[in-house]
C-alpha positions in Angstrom: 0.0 0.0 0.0 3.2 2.5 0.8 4.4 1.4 -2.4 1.5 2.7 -4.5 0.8 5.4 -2.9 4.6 6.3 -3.2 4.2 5.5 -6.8 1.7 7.4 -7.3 3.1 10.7 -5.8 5.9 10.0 -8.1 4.1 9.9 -11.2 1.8 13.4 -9.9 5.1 15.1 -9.1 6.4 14.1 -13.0 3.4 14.9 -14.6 3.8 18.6 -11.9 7.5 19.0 -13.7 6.7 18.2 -17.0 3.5 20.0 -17.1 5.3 23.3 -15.8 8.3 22.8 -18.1 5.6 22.4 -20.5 3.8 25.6 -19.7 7.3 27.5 -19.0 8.4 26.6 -22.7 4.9 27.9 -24.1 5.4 31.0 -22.5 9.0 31.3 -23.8 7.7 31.0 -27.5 4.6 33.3 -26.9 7.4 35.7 -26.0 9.5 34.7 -29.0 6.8 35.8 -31.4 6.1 38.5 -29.7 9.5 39.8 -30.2 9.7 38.7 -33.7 6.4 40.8 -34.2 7.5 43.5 -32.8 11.1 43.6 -34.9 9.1 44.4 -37.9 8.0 47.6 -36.7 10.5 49.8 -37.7 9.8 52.3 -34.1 10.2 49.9 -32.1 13.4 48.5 -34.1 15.3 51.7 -33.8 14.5 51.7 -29.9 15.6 48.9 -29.1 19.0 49.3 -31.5 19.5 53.1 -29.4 18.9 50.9 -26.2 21.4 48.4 -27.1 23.9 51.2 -27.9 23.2 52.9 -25.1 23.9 50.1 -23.0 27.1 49.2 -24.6 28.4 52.9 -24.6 27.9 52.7 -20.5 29.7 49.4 -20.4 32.5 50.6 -22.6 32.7 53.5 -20.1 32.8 51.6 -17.0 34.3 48.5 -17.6 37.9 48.8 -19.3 38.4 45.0 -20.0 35.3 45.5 -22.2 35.9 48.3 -23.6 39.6 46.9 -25.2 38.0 43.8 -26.2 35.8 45.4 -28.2 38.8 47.7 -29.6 40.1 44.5 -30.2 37.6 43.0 -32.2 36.8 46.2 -34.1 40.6 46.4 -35.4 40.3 42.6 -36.5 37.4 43.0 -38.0 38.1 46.2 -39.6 41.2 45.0 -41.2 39.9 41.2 -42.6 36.4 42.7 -43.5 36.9 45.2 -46.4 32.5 46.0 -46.4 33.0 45.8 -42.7 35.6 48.3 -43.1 34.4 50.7 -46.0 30.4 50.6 -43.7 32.6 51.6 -40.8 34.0 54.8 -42.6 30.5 55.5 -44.3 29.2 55.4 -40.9 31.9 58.0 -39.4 31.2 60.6 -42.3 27.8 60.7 -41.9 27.8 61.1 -38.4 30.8 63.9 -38.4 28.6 65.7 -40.6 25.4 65.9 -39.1 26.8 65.4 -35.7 28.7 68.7 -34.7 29.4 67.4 -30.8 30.8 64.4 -32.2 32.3 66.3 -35.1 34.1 68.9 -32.6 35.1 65.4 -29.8 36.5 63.6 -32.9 38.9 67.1 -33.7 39.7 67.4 -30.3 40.6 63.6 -29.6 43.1 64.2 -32.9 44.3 67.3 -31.7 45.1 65.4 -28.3 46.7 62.7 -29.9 48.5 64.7 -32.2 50.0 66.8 -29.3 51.7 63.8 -27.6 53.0 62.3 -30.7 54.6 65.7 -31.9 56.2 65.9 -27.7 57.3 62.2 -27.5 58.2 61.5 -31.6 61.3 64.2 -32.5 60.8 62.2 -36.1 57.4 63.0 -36.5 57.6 66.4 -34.8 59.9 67.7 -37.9 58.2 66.2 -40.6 54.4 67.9 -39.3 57.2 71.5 -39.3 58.4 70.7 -42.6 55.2 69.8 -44.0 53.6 73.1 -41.9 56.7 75.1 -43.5 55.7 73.4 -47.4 52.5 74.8 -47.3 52.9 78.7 -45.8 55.6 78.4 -48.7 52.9 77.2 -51.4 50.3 79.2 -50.2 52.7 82.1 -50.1 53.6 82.0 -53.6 50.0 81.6 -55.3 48.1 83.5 -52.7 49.3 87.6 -52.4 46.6 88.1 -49.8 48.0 85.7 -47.3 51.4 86.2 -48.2 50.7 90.4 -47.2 49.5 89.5 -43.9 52.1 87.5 -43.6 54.7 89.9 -44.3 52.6 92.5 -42.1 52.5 90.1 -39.0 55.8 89.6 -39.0 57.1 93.2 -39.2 54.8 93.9 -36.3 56.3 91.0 -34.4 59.4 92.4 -35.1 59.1 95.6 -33.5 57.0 94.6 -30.8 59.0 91.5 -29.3 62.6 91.6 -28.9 63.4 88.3 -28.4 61.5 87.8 -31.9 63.7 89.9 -33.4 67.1 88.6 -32.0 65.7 85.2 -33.5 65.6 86.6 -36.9 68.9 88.1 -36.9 70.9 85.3 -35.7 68.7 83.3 -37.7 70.0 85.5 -41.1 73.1 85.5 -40.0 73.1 82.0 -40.2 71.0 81.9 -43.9 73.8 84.3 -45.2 76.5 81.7 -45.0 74.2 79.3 -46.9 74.6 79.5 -50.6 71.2 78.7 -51.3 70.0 81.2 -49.7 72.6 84.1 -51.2 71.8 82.8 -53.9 67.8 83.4 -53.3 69.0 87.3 -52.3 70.3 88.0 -55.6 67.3 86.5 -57.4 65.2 88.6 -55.2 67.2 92.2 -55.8 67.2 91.3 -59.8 63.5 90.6 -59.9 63.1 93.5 -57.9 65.1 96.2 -59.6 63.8 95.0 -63.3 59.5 95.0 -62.0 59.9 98.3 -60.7 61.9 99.4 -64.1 59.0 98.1 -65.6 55.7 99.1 -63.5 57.4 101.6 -61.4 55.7 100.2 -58.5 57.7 99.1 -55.7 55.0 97.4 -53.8 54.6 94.9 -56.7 58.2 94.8 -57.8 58.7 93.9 -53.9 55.9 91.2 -54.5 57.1 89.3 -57.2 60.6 89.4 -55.8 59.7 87.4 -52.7 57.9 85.3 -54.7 60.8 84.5 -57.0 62.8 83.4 -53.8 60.4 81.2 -52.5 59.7 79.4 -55.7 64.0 79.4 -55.9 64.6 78.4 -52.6 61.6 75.7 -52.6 63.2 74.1 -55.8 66.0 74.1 -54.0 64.3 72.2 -51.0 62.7 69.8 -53.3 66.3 69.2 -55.4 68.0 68.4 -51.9 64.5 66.1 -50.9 64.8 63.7 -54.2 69.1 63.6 -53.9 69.5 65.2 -57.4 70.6 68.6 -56.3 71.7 70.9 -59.5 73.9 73.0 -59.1 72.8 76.7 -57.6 73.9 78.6 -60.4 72.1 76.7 -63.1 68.8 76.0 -60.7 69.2 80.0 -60.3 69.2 80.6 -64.3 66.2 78.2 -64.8 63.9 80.0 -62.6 64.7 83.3 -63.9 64.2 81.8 -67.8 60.8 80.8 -66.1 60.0 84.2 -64.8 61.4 85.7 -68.3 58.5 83.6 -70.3 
């Protein structure tokens, strides 16, 4: 009699745990389609995409073991997936456009970055200075505007900061015993004295002298830069055919 009824409590508590399992399982799909319902409402899709971000970007924040896995990943992924890759930088355009925070955070994080590479890499320090220095001499030669104010800055630098001004001198002084650069000087008094022969105007003869300088003293650069230097006198003559035509 124990036995059955011992029996019988087994079989009620089965049929309990299956019947639960049973009921728990339903419940699980009901939800399921739910879910997969909801998904193809567009709304509710983009909510619960900005909710997943949203609880990402606090993870990433708080949790720095995450946050370098997923730096991890994303460099793996970015360079074995090329259309991982190119969606990636679609992605950052769009957003630095329309997004001016993240536009300005992005500049600020490169600025930051840029700052402690140009203190701790002497390497990279000179080439951003000679790249810096490439430009204000392109943009000084094809642009009479900038190149004025540049002129104009400078002169009021000079008078109002000494230690400017000892700067320059030495730093003369130590142009003049380049040959290049005596070189540059007479190019610049020749230009000068035959415009203002021609126009009479010593503002532009003044003008077009500098210019013929820079443009000298840049071949020069680029001549020494490539290893195939000419010689200064015959670099000298083919800039002023140049200016002749």
């Amino acid at each position: 009699m124990h036995q059955a009824t011992s029996d019988n409590q087994t079989t009620q508590a089965e049929v309990n745990v299956d019947g639960s399992s049973s009921l728990a399982e339903r419940k699980r799909e009901r939800q399921r389609e739910r879910q997969r319902e909801l998904r193809k409402d567009p709304a509710y899709a983009k909510r619960e995409r900005e909710r997943r971000r949203e609880r990402q970007r606090e993870r990433y924040q708080t949790d720095p073991a995450y946050a370098e896995h997923q730096r991890e990943r994303q460099r793996e992924r970015y360079q074995t997936d090329p259309a991982y890759a190119e969606r990636q930088r679609e992605r950052e355009r769009e957003r630095y456009q329309t997004d001016h925070a993240y536009a300005e955070h992005k500049r600020e994080c490169q600025r930051e970055r840029e700052r402690e590479r140009y203190q701790t890499d002497p390497a990279y320090a000179e080439r951003k200075r000679e790249r810096q220095r490439e430009r204000g001499r392109e943009r000084y030669q094809t642009d009479p505007a900038y190149a004025e104010r540049k002129r104009e800055r400078q002169r009021e630098r000079y008078q109002t900061d000494p230690a400017y001004a000892k700067r320059r001198r030495e730093r003369q002084g130590e142009l003049r015993k380049d040959p290049a650069y005596a070189e540059g000087q007479k190019i610049y008094k020749k230009t000068y004295q035959r415009i203002k022969i021609q126009t009479s105007n010593k503002e532009e003869a003044k003008e077009q002298a500098v210019i013929a300088r820079e443009r000298y003293l840049q071949s020069v650069h680029s001549a020494k830069n490539s290893g195939d230097l000419p010689l200064t006198a015959n670099l000298a003559e083919t800039i002023q055919s140049s200016k002749a035509c």
